[in-house]
N, C-alpha and C positions, 0 to 999 in steps of 0.2 A: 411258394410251393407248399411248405408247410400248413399255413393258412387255410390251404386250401384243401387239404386232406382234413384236416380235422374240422370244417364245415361239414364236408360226406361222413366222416363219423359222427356228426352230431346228427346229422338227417338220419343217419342209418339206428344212432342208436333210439332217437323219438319213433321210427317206423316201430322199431321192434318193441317198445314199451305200450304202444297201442294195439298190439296183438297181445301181451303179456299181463299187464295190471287188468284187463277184463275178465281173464280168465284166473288171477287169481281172486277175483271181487264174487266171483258167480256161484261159489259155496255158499258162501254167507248170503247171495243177493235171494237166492232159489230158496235155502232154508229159512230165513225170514219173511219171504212172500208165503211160503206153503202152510206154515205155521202158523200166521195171521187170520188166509184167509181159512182154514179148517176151523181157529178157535173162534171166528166170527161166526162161520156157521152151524156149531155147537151151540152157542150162547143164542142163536137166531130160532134153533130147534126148544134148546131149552126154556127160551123165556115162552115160545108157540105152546106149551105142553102145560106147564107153570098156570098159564093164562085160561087154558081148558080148564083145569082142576080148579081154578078160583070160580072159573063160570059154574061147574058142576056144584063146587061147595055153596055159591051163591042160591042156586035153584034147588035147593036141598035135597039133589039127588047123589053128594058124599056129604057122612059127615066127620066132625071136626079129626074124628080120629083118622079116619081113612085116609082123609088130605093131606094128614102129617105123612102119614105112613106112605103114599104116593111121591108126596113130594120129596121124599127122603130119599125113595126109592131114585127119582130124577136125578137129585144133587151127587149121587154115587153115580151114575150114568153118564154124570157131564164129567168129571171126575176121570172118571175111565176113556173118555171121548179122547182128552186133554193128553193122559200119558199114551196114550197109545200113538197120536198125531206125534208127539216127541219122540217118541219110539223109533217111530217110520222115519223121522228125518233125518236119526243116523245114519241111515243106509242111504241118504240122497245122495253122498259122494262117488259110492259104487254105481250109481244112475247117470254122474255128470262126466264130457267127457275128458277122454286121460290127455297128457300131456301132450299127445302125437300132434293131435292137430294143428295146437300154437307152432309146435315146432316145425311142421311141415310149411308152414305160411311164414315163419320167417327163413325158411332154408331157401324159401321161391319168390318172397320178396328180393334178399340178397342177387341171388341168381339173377331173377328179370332185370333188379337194376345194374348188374356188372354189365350184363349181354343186351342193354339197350344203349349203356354209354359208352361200351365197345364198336355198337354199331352207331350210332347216333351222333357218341359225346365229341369233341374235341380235344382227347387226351393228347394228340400228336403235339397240339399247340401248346398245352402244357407244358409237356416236357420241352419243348422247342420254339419257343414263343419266337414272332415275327418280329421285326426290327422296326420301333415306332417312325409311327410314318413323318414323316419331314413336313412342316404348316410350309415352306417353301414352295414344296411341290409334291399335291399331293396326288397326285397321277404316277409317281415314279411304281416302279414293277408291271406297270399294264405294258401290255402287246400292241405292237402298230396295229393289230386290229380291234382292238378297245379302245383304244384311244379312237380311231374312226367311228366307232361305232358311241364313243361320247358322243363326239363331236355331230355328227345327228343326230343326235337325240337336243343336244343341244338348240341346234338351227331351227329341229321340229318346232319343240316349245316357243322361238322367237315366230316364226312365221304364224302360229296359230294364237301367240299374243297380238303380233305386228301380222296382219294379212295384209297388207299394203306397203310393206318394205318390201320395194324390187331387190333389193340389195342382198336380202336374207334369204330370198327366194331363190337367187342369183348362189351363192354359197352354198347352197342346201342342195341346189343342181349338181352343182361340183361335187360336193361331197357324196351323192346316191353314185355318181360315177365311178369315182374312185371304190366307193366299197360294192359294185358291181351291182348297184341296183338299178338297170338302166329303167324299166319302167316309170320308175317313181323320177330319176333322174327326169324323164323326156317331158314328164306331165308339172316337174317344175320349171323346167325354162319354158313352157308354153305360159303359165302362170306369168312368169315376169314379160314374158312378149305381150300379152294382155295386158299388164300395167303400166308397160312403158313402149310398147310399140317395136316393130318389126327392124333389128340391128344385128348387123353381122357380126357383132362379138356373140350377140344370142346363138344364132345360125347355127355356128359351128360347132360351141359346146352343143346343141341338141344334135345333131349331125353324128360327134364324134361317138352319143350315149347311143343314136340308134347304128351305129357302123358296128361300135363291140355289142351289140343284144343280135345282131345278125351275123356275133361268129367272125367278126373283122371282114366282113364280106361288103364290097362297094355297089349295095343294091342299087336300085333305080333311084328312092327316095331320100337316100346318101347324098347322089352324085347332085338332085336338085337342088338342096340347101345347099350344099359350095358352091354351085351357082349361083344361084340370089346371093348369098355371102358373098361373094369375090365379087359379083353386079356392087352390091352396096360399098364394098371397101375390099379390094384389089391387096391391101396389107393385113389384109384378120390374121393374126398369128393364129388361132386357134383353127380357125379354116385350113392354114398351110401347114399348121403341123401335121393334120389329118393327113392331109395329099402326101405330106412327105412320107409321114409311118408307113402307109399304103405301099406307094411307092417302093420303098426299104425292104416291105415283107416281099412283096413281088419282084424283085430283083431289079426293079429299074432306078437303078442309083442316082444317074444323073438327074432323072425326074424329082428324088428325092433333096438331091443338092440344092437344085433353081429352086425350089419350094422356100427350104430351109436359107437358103444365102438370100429369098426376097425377103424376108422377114426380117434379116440385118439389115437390111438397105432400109430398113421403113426406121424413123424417128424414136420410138416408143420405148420407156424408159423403163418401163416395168415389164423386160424380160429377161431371161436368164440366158444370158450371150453365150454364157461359156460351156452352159448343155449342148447351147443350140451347134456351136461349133465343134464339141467331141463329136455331135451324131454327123456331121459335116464332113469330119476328118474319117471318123466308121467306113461312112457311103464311099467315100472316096480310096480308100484303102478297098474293100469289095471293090470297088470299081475296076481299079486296077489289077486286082486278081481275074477278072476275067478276059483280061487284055496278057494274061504272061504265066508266071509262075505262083503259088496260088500261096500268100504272105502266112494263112492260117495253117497251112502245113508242118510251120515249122514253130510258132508264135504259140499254139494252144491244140496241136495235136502232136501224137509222144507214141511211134508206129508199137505195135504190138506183136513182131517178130520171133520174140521168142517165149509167147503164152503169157506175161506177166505183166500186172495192171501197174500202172500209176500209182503213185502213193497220196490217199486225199489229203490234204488241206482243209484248215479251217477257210470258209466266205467261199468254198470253191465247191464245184460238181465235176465227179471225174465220171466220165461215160466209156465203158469197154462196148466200140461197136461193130458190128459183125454183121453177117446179111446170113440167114436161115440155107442151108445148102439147097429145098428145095427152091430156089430164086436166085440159085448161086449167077445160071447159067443165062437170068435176065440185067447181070452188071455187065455195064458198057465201062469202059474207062475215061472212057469223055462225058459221063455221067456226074454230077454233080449232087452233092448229100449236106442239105443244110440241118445244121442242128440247135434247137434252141428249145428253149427254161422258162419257165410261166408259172408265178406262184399257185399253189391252189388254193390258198384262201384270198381273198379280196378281189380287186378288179385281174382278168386272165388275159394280164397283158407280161409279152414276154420281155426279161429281164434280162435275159442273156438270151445270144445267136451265134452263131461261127456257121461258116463256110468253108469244106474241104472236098479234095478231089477222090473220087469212088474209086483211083488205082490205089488209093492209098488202105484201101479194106484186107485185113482185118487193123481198129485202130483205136487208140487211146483218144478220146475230147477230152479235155479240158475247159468249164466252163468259168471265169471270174469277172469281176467288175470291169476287167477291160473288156469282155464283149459283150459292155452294157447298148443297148439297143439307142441310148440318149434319150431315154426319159428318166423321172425324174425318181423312179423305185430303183432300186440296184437287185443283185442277187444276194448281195450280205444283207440285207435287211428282211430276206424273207426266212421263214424256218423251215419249210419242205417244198419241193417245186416238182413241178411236171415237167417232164422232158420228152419229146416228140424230134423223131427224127425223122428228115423226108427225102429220100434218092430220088433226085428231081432229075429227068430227060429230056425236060424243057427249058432250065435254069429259074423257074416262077416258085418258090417258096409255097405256094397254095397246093396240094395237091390234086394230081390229073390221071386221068385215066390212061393205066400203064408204066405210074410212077409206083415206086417200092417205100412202103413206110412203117415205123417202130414206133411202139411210145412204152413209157415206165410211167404209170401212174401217181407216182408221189418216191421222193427220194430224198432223206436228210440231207441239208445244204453243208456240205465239209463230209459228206458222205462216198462212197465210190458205190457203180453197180452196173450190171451188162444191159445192155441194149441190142437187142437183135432186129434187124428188117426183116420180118417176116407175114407181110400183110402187102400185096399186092393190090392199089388203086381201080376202081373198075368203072 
């Protein structure tokens, strides 16, 4: 730190020496130049005058006496030229200027450079220096979404070195997915179907890239690729997780289950069993909430009787939700209000869900990693989410016309905030 202070006073004090030694050089530089060039041009006049009188005394129009006497006359003249030019260059001081100026130009050098490396400099790390980075791992302090956002940049480069690695192609798919680039995502699994030909492990990853760019909506040209996909291989995991999410958002659990439980039945070693059976055990759990007494009631909603919110937690979203008085009068009690968490940065896939019953309004959610959706982001791993709430009168998670719905645009994750149904479906 010291070190480095007295580097800026060395800069500071060379700036100020190059405004200062000029101006005290410029006396002597001004009265040496003026004085020069005046007695050059005395002696340029005198020798011009000198040179006439020899001409004159040559053509014997002076004679010898005259030319003395002229030229006498001269050397008293040059003489007088001489002190007078010294005369004058006393007074150059009074002509050159006074100190204000240097001083003004170092009062505004200092200034500009404080107030550029106030704005500009890196004082904060100075006094606060960062903790050397680990050669281990030197990714440590980045965000799940730097780190994704490495990692294609990464892929790009290989695919644009390797244009013929299905495989890079294939990853790089994945990855535009996950960080919500479906576009780029659909036009790379077309890339590796071009390379390696038409497979329904391909299918479904482009499938699931155009389902989220359409808003999680099972368009016409969704529902085709699971077709061909399930035509080619009846087990694509990636095919049947689509079906099942689907499934899941829209309340048809069972659908959601046969989806998920064929995918254990299939051989395949490279999947993650114990996801696939929490979102198994989820579905099933909802399932059974709508055959009885409704489990999230009492698991992750906390009634709000007498005005007072939940206390947040850290990894948790606490939601105070209410319905607007003017819609009071459109809650049914056999109305059903799902509510769920979707980061806002990276892919706007939701993270957290719960299901609870509309007699149960006005009321405390609670969102945490147990009403993880069973994929493969949590809600601890995001840092602000979206939260969307939908009083469904169909029991279909999508909303319909004539259904009641809320949303809170961004909310710290271990945060609390109200949510009100004030927006009516049309």
């Amino acid at each position: 730190m010291t070190t480095f202070w007295i580097f800026i006073a060395i800069v500071v004090l060379v700036s100020l020496a190059l405004i200062w030694i000029p101006h005290f050089r410029q006396k002597k530089l001004l009265e040496a130049g003026e004085a020069g060039v005046r007695q050059q041009t005395n002696l340029e006049l005198f020798n011009e005058r000198l040179a006439a009188l020899e001409k004159d005394l040559d053509e014997k129009l002076l004679d010898q006496q005259e030319f003395d006497a002229m030229k006498k006359e001269l050397e008293i003249s040059l003489l007088q030229d001489i002190k007078q030019g010294q005369d004058e260059s006393l007074s150059v001081e009074g002509k050159r200027k006074s100190a204000l100026w240097p001083s003004l130009m170092s009062v505004a050098v200092i200034v500009v450079a404080g107030f550029m490396y106030q704005r500009l400099g890196a004082y904060q790390e100075v006094e606060h220096p960062t903790a050397a980075v680990d050669p281990s791992n030197p990714h440590a302090g980045m965000s799940p979404e730097q780190l994704m956002m490495l990692r294609v940049q990464m892929l790009e480069q290989q695919t644009q070195a390797e244009p013929d690695n299905s495989q890079a192609w294939y990853s790089l798919g994945q990855a535009y997915t996950q960080a919500g680039m479906f576009d780029k995502s659909i036009a790379a699994f077309d890339q590796v179907i071009a390379l390696v030909g038409e497979h329904a492990e391909l299918l479904g990853p482009k499938a699931t890239a155009l389902y989220y760019k359409a808003g999680q909506k099972m368009i016409p040209i969704v529902q085709q690729l699971i077709d061909r996909a399930l035509e080619l291989d009846p087990h694509d995991p990636s095919t049947l997780l689509l079906i099942g999410m689907d499934a899941f958002y829209t309340a048809d659990y069972q659908k959601a289950i046969d989806a998920w439980q064929k995918i254990l039945e299939s051989d395949r070693s490279d999947l993650d069993r114990s996801a696939i059976i929490n979102a198994i055990d989820s579905a099933k759990m909802r399932l059974q909430a709508t055959n009885g007494a409704m489990p999230n009631d009492s698991t992750h909603a906390k009634f709000k009787k007498d005005g007072t919110a939940a206390t947040a937690t850290a990894n948790t979203v606490t939601i105070n939700l209410s319905v607007s008085p003017e819609l009071a009068d459109k809650v049914s009690t056999n109305d059903i209000i799902f509510v769920f968490a979707r980061p806002t940065e990276g892919p706007s896939v939701p993270v957290a869900a719960t299901k609870i019953s509309a007699k149960t309004l006005p009321v405390t959610v609670v969102l945490d990693d147990s009403t993880n959706m069973g994929g493969n982001v949590k809600l601890s791993d995001s840092k602000n989410v979206e939260v969307i709430a939908v009083l469904s009168k169909h029991g279909n998670l999508k909303p319909q016309a004539g259904d009641l719905q809320g949303k809170l645009a961004s909310i710290d994750v271990g945060a609390a905030a109200d949510l009100v149904l004030d927006k009516e479906v049309q």
